[in-house]
N, C-alpha and C positions, 0 to 999 in steps of 0.2 A: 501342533494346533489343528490337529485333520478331524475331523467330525466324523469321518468312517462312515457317511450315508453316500449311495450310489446315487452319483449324477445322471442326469438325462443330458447325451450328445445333440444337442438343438441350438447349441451357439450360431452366433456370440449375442444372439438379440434376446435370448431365451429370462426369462422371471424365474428362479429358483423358489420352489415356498420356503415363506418366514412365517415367524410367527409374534418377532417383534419389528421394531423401525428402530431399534438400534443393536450394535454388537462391537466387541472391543478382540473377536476373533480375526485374525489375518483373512481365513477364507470361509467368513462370516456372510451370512446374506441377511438381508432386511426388508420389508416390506416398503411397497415404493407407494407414496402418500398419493395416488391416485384421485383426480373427483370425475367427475360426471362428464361436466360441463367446465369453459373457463382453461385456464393456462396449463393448467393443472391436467388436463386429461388427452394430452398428446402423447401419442404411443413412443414407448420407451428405445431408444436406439443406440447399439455399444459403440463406441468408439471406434473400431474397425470399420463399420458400416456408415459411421458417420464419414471416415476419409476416404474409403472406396466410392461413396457417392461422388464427393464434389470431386474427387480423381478423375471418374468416367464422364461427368457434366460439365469440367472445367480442366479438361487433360493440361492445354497448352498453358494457360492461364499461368502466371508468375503469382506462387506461392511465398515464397522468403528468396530475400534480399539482406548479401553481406558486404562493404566493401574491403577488400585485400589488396594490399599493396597497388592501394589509389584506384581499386577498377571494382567498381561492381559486380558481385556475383548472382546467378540466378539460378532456381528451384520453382520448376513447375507444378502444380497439385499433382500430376502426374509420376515429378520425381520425388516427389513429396511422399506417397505413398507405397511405390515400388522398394524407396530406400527403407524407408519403415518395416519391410516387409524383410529386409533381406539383414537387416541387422537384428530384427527378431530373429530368423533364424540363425541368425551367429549366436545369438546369447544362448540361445535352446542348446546350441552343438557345445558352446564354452561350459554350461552345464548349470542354466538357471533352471529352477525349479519353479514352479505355480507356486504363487503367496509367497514367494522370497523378493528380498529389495535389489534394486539398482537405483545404486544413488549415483548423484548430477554432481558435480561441481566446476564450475566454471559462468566467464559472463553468458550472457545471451547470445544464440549462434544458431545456426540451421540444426548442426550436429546435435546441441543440446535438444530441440524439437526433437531430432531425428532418432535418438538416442529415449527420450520420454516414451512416444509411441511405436518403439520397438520393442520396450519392456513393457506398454500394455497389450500389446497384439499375442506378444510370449506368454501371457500369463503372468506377469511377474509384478511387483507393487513398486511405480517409478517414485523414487524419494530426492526431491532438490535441496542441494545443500549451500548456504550461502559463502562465498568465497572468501567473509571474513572471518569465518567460523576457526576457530583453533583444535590443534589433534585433538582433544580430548570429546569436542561437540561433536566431530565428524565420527569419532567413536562410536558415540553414544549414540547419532543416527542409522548408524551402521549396524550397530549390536538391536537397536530397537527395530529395526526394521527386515533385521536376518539378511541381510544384503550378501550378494551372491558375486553381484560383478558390480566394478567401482568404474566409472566415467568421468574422466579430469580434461580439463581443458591444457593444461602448461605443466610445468615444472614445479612450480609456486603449492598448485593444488596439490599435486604427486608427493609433495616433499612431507603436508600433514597428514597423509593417509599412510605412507610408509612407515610415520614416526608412532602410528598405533597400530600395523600392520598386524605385529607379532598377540595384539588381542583379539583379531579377527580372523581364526582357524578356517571361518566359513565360505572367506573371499575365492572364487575361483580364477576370476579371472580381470584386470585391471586394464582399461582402456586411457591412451591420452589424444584425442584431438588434434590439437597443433604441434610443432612443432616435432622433432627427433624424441621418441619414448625416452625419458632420463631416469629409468633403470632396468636392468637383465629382467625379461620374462613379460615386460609392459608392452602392451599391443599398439599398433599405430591404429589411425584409423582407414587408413588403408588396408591394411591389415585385418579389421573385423569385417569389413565390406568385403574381402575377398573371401571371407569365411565364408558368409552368408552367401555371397553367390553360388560358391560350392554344393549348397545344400537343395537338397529336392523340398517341395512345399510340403509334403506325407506329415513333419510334425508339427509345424505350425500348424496347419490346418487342422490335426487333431487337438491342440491345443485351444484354437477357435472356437471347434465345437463344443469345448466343456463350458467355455465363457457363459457368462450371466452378466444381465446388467445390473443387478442387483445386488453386485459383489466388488469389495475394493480392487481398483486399480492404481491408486493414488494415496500417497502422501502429502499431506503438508502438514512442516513445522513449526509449532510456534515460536515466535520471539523469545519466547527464554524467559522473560520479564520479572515471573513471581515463580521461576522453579525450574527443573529442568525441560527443555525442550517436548511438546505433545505431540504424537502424530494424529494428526486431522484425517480420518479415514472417508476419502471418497467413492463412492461406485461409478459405473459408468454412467446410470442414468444422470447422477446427478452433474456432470460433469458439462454432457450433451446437451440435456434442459437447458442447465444455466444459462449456454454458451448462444444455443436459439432463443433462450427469452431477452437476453439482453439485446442483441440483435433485432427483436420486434421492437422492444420497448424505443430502442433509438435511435429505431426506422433505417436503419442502413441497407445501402442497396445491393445485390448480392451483384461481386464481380468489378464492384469499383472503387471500396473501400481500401486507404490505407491507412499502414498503423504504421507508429515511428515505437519498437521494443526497446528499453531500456530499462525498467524497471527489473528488479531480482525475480530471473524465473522460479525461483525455492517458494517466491511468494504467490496466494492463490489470486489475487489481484489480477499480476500482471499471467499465470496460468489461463484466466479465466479470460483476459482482452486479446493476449499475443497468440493462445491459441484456439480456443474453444471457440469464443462470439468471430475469429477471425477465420476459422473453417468455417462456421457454419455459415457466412455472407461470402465465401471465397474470394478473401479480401486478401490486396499486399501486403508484407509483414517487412520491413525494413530494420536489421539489427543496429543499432547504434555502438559507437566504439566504445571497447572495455573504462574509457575515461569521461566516460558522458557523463556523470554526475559531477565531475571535477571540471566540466567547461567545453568539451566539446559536443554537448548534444545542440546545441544551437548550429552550430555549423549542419549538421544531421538535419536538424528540421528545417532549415532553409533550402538547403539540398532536397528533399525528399516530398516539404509541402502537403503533411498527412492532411488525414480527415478527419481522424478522430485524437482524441488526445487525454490520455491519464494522469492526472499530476497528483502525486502526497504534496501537502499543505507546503513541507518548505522548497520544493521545486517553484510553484506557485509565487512564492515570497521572493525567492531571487528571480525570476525572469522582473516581477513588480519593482524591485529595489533597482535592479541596472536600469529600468526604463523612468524612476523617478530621477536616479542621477542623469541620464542623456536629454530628460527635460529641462533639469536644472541648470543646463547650459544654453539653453533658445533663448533668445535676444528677445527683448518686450516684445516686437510683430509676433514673433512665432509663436511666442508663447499667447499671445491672445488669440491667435485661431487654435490655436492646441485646445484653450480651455472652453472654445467657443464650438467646437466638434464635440468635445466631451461632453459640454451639458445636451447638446441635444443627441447625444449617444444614451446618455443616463434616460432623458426623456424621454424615449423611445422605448426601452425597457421597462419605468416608473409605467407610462400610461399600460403597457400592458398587464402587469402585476397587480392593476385596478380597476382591470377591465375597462377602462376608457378608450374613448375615440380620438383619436390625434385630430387636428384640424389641419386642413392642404396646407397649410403654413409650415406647420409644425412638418407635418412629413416632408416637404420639399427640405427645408432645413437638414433632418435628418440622411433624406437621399445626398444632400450635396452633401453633407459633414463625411459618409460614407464615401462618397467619391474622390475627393479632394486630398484628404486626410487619413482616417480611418483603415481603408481597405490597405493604401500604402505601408502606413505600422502594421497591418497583419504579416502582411508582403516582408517585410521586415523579418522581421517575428521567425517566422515561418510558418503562418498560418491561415497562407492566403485561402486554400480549399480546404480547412476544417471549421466544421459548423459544428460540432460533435466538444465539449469540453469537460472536465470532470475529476471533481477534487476528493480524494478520501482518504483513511487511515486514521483521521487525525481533525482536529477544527483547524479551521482557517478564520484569519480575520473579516470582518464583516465590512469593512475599510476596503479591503485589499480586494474584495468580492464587486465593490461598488467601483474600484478603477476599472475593473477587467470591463462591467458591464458601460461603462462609459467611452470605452475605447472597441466598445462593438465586439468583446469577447465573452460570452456568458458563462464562467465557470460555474458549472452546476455541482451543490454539495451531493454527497451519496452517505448510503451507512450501509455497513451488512460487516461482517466475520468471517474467517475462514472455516467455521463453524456451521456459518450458513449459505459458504459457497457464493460468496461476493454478492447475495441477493438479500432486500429489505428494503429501502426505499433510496430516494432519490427522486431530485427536482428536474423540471425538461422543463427548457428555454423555450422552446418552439411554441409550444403552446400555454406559457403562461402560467404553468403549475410552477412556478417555485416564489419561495419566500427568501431574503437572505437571511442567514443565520438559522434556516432549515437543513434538515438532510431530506427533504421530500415528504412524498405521499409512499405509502405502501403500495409494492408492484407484485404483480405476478400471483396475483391470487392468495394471496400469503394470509396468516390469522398471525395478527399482532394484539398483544395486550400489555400492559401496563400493571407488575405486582407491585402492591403497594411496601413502601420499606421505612424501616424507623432512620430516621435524621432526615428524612426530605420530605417537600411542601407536599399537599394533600391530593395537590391533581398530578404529583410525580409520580415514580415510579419503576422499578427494574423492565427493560425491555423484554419481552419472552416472542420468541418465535416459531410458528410452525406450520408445515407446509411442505413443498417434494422439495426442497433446498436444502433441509438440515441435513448435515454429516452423519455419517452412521455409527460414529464413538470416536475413540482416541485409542489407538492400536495397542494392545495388551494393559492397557487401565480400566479397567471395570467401572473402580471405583469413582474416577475421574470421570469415565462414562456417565453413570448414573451418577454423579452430584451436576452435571451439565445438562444434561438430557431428560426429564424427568418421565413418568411409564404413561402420561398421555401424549410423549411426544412435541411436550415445551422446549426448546432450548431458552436456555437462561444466560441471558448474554453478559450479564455482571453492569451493563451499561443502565445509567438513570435517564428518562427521557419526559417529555409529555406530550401531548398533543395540543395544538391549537381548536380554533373554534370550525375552523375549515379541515382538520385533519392532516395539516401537515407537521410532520414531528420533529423536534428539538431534543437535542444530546444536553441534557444537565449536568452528567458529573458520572463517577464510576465507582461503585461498592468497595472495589479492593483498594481504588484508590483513594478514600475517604481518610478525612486527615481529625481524629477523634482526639481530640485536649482534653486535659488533666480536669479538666470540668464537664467531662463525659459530652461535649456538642461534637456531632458529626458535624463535620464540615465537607462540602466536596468542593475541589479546590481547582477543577481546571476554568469554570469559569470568575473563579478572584483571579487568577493571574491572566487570562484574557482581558479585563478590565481594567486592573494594571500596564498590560501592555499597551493600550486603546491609552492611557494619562501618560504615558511616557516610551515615543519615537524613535527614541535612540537605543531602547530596551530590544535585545536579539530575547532572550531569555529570561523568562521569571517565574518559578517554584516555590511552593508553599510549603510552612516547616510548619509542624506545631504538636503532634504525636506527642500524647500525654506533657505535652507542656502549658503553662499558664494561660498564653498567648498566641495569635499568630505573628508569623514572619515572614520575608522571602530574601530569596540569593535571588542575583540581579545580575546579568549580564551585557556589555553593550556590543551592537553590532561590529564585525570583525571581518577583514578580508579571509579568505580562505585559500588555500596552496594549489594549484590548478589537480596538479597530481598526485598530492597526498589528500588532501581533503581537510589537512591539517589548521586551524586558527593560528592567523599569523600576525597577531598581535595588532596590526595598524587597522582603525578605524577604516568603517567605507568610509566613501565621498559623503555620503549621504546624512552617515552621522555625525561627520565633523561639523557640516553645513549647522546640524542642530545645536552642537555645542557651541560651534562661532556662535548662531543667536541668542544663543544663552550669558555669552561672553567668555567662554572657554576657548583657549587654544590648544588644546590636547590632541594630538592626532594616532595615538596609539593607546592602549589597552594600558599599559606602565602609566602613562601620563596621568591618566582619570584616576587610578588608583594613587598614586603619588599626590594627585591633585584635593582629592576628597578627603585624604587621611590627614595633609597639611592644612583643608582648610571646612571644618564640618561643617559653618555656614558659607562656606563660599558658593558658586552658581552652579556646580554640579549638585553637589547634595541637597542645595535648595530647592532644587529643580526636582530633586527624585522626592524630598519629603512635600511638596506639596503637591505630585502625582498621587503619592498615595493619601494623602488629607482629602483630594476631590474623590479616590475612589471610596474612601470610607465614608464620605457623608453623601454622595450621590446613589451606591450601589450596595451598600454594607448593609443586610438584611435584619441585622442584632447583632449588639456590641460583640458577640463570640465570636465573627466572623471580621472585624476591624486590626486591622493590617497592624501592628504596633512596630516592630522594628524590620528593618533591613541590611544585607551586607551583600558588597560587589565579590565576584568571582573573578578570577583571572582568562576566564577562556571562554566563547561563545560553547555552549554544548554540539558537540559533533558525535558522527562513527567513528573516528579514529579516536578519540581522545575515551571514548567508553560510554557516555553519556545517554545515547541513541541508541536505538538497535537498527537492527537492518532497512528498515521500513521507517526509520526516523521517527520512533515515539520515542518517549522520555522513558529511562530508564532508573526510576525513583529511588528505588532500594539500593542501585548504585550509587546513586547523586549523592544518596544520605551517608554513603559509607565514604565513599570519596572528600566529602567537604565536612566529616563528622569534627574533627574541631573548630572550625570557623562556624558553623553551625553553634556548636557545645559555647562557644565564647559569646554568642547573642543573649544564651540566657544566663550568662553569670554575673553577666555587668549590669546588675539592677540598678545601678547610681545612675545611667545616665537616662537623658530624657527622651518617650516613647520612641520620636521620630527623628533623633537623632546620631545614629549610628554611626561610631568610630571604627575603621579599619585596624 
């Protein structure tokens, strides 16, 4: 992939000329969207430069935080950057090449940091790979990205890369992290740190020099969703920028911030919070334990008390759902100051979103409700010193948005892609910019527009985006390149969106996701089944069928406890949803029961319950008869990651669901005998 043109040695802050703003070459350069004036026209600075700085400004300062074996460990910017340095040069001496990969796998850890910006100091393009991933995806990251030297956390990881070893001739050298290497030739990491120590700076620092900010450093993967896996090609600029605009945008103070990491670093999300915006305020970075999505990240944020806070939509949901079941057991007292803090928590929020002035009443109110109550559930929580909150990936309910703000948590929605480098809008509490059921206002100087597209309303739209945020192609896709990217520099986000009359923008639906019936109506379908969810409470899960079929319908799922350590649905109803069937008059307490329940009885109090959720959302929200819900069938399992349903990031994975439930699916449209809204098991 070499271009055969003579570099200029001016690294690593140096502009290489382009002559486009996109390329799908490994050591590709691009033109960096520069303006004048505005966010947009801060000089560009690589990645090395950006840790050398907060290194020498913030030596002693604690960078990352792990705990092992019950004690916390500590990582100053100082050792933050020296270690980066000296594992660079391990990988240069193991025999990485410029534009070749090192790919990541393992949870969230210093070493993975450490491990990232060692392979972009070397030259080298760091690639994270998700820990669920199976041999064949780790392959194909591998083989996609020309990966040179491999970085595993355990045995677990070791064991899928071993099992496709023998198709990757190019691997030179294999790293494991923890524990005892578990196999002949595999390096500890003690072992690569003594390498690197070995080494004089002579080739890093020539390596340095050739750097551009202008040039990949980075990968990321996509979800897999509709094809194989993308590589998202980043430069340095775009990485830095990001990482300092998010940091302006949400006002973080430099030196006091901390984050609680937990999220998959393979993803540019949690890239963009746990490292970049978290360098550039020389903020704490606190690892959460490999089982924090399965239950122990609460114990983490109690412990740790961040400041800021990232949550995908169904993180979000469960912290809401365990704190509606621990209400549901206050005694009349409690529960009437409970809901007597919340409204004027709500209040509080309400008056600002309307620009209104509180009256001393009303604020005294709210100061006590905060003191009494409030501040304590944060305390709780873990969130007594974060002011900082922030929902993406995915929608969230507009319900569950209005607890948080009631209970004096403001989860602010966001939108962006890893396409666009976690940047496009997003709502701030602080000052009053948000709407719920918004992703925000456009930040960062960015040019947003709205292309107009057939199946959706007249002020919709495909989101297109452009600005110094877009990626600079999908590594060896051209083709994929340019259908993404278009040559004035649009990215096309596949996303349907519009604007309000203030400018703040709403996600309507998604192109590839569009559910198109045998009567040629585009349907887009993630907000029917939000609306559906919103008519019925004990619904975890609900997806729209209808692909060239007559009619719509949806699979239904109800809420399910989950396995702390598999992640697995474990059949028994929450608390929370039993509580709704008791009041419905159900005593089911498991997943078998509802299903035994509804099959034995089609008008009994479950199914009555589910047809006349969808009866209110067809005549309250059903925009033309195309779009009117007609039949439905229960699933046996809340959609998880382990069960297949999810991908990593927890979005729905459709093409799977469809292939997964294709007869239960196939049998809703064979039984024309029975009537619309009443679906037999």
């Amino acid at each position: 992939m070499a271009t055969g043109m003579h570099e200029p040695c001016n690294g690593p802050d140096q502009i290489l000329p382009a002559v486009s703003h996109k390329t799908s070459l490994a050591d590709g350069s691009v033109r960096i969207a520069m303006t004048e004036t505005g966010q947009a026209s801060t000089i560009p600075i690589s990645v090395h430069t950006l840790l050398k700085t907060q290194a020498e400004e913030y030596a002693e300062h604690n960078a990352m935080a792990v705990k092992r074996d019950h004690t916390w460990m500590y990582w100053t910017y100082k050792d933050y950057y020296d270690q980066s340095r000296i594992v660079a040069k391990a990988f240069i001496r193991l025999g990485l090449e410029r534009f070749h990969g090192v790919t990541i796998m393992g949870f969230n850890s210093p070493e993975w940091m450490i491990a990232n910006f060692g392979c972009i100091l070397a030259g080298g393009l760091s690639a994270g790979v998700y820990t669920t991933n199976l041999p064949e995806a780790c392959r194909h990251l591998a083989e996609n990205s020309r990966a040179q030297i491999i970085v595993v956390e355990n045995q677990d990881c070791l064991d899928k890369f071993l099992a496709v070893k023998r198709f990757l001739p190019q691997v030179k050298a294999i790293i494991q992290w923890s524990g005892v290497p578990g196999a002949p030739g595999v390096l500890s990491w003690a072992e690569l740190l003594a390498i690197g120590k070995a080494e004089n700076d002579a080739a890093l620092d020539e390596r340095l020099s050739l750097q551009a900010v202008n040039q990949c450093c980075t990968l990321i993967y996509t979800s897999g969703t509709t094809g194989a896996p993308k590589g998202v090609m980043c430069s340095q600029d775009h990485l830095t920028w990001a990482g300092a605009r998010y940091a302006e945008f949400m006002k973080l103070q430099p030196g006091s911030e901390v984050i609680v990491s937990y999220l998959p670093m393979s993803h540019l999300a949690a890239q963009a919070l746990d490292g970049y915006l978290a360098i550039s305020t020389a903020a704490t970075v606190y690892f959460a334990q490999p089982d924090a999505l399965k239950g122990s990240l609460g114990d983490t944020l109690k412990e740790v008390q961040p400041t800021v806070f990232l949550g995908v939509p169904r993180v979000w949901e469960k912290i809401y759902e365990k704190m509606q079941e621990v209400s549901a057991q206050n005694g009349g007292i409690k529960r009437v100051v409970a809901n007597w803090a919340k409204y004027h928590g709500l209040n509080y929020y309400n008056a600002m979103v309307h620009n209104k002035d509180l009256s001393f009443s009303e604020r005294f109110k709210h100061a006590a409700a905060k003191y009494f109550l409030l501040d304590k559930v944060k305390e709780a929580i873990g969130f007594q010193r974060a002011n900082k909150f922030v929902s993406g990936s995915a929608p969230i309910a507009t319900e569950i948005l209005q607890y948080y703000l009631s209970i004096d948590l403001p989860v602010m929605e966001g939108y962006a892609l890893s396409e666009s480098l976690a940047i496009c809008s997003m709502c701030h509490a602080e000052t009053g910019q948000f709407r719920l059921g918004s992703v925000g206002k456009i930040q960062c100087d960015l040019d947003v527009k709205l292309e107009p597209c057939d199946g959706f309303k007249e002020d919709e739209g495909e989101i297109c985006i452009r600005g110094r945020n877009i990626c600079m192609g999908y590594l060896g896709m051209e083709d994929k390149t340019n259908e993404t990217i278009d040559d004035e520099g649009w990215l096309h986000s596949g996303d349907i969106g519009r604007f309000d009359s203030d400018r703040f923008l709403y996600i309507t639906g998604r192109i590839k996701e569009l559910v198109i019936t045998a009567g040629g109506e585009n349907i887009p379908p993630v907000l029917i089944e939000e609306n559906i969810k919103k008519q019925l409470p004990f619904i975890s899960n609900c997806m729209l069928i209808g692909d060239n079929r007559k009619y719509l319908s949806v699979i239904l799922s109800f809420k399910e406890d989950a396995d702390l350590d598999t992640g697995m649905p474990m059949s028994t109803l929450t608390p929370a949803c039993v509580s709704d069937l008791h009041t419905l008059g159900s005593s089911a307490v498991t997943v078998q029961e509802v299903l035994r329940e509804v099959a034995e009885q089609p008008e009994g109090a479950i199914a009555t319950a589910i047809n006349r959720g969808i009866k209110r959302y067809n005549e309250q929200h059903a925009i033309s008869s195309a779009q009117r819900v007609q039949r439905w069938r229960l699933i046996p399992n809340e959609f998880s990651l382990p069960t297949g349903e999810l991908n990593n990031t927890l979005k729905l994975k459709r093409s799977y669901v469809l292939t997964k439930y294709k007869d239960l699916i196939d049998s809703i449209y064979e039984e024309e005998q029975i009537s619309p809204l009443i679906s037999k098991l």
